[in-house]
Each structure stands twice: as C-alpha cells, then as structure tokens.
C-alpha positions as CSV (number, residue, x, y, z in Angstrom):
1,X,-6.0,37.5,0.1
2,X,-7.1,34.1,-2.0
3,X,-3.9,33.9,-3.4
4,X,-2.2,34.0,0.0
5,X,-4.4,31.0,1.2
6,X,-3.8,29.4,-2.3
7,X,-0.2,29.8,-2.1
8,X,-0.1,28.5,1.6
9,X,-2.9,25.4,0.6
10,X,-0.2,24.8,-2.6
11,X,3.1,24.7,0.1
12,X,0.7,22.8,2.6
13,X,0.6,19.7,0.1
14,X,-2.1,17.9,-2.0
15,X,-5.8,19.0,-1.3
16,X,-8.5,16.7,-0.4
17,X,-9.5,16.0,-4.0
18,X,-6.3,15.2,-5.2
19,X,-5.6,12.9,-2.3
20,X,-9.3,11.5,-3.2
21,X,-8.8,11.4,-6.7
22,X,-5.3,9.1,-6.2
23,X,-7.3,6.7,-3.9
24,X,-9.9,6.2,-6.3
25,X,-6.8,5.2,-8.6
26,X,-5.3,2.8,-6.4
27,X,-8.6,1.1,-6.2
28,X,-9.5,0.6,-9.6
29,X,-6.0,-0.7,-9.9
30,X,-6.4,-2.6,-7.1
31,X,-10.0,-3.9,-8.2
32,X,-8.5,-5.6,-11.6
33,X,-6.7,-7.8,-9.8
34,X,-4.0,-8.5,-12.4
35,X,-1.0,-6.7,-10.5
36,X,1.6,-9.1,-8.1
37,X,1.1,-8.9,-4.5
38,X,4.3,-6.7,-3.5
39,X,2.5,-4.2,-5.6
40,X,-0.6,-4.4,-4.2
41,X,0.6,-4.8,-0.9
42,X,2.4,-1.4,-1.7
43,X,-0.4,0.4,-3.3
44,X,-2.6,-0.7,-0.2
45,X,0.1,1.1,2.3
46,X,0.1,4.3,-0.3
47,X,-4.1,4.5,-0.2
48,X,-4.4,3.7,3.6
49,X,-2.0,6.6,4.0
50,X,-3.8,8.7,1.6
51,X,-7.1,7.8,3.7
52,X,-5.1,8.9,7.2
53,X,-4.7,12.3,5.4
54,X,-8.1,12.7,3.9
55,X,-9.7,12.0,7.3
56,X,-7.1,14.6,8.8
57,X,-8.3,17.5,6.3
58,X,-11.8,16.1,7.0
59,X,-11.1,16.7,10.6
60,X,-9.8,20.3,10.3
61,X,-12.5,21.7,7.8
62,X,-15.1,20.6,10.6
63,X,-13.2,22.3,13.2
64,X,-13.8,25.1,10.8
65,X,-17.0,25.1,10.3
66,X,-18.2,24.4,13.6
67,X,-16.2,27.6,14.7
68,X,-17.9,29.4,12.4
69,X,-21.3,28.3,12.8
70,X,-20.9,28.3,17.0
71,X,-19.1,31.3,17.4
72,X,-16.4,28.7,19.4
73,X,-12.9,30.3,19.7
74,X,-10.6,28.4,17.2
75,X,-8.4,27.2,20.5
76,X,-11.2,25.9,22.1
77,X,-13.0,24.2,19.0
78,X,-9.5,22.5,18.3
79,X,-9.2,21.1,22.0
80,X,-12.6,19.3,21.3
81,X,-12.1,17.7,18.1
82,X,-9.0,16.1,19.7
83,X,-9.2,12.4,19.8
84,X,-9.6,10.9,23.6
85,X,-5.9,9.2,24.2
C-alpha cells in the first residue's frame, strides 16, 4: 500500500521538499547578485512558479488533515478550502 502512494506521489511530480529545496537554490543564486538580468528575471519566473506549487500541496495536505481531524467528508472539506472567486 506505501509503494502504491509512492508510485502515484513519484508520477504526480516533485514533492514539497524538492520543490523547497530548488527555491532555496534560486535564492542563494539570486542573493549573489553576480548573474545578468535575463537570468534572474528567469530564475524569478521559475521560483515564483515553484512557490504557486508549494502553496498548492500546502493547500491539499490541510484539506487532509482537517478531514482527518474533523471527521469532514473529503468532498465537503475540498469545497471549503476553495478560494472565494
């Protein structure tokens, strides 16, 4: 049963500390401020997308765990964590 969810996690795309771990890259490039502008224009693009994602799996793991620990039914606990349009 763990490899199934590892297997669907490794198909789903990076995990949350991967992602992490390549924004705290980008930074510390960033930070040294030796790189042209294109490039840190680009990087900037590549971390702010990395950031959209993070908060995304942030979002779903506290769907999760607010199911759990409320006894919500996973539909239900989704349709609230929705952002107001």
């Amino acid at each position: 049963m763990a490899q199934n969810r590892r297997a669907k996690s490794a198909q789903a795309g990076p995990g949350f500390e991967s992602l992490l771990a390549r924004i705290e890259e980008i930074v510390a490039r960033l930070e040294k401020g030796d790189l042209p502008l294109e490039d840190s224009v680009q990087l900037f693009e590549e971390g702010m997308r990395l950031c959209t994602d993070c908060t995304r799996l942030l979002d779903q793991a506290e769907t999760r765990v607010r199911v759990l620990l409320e006894g919500e039914p996973p539909a239900e606990a989704e349709a609230q964590s929705e952002p107001a349009s």
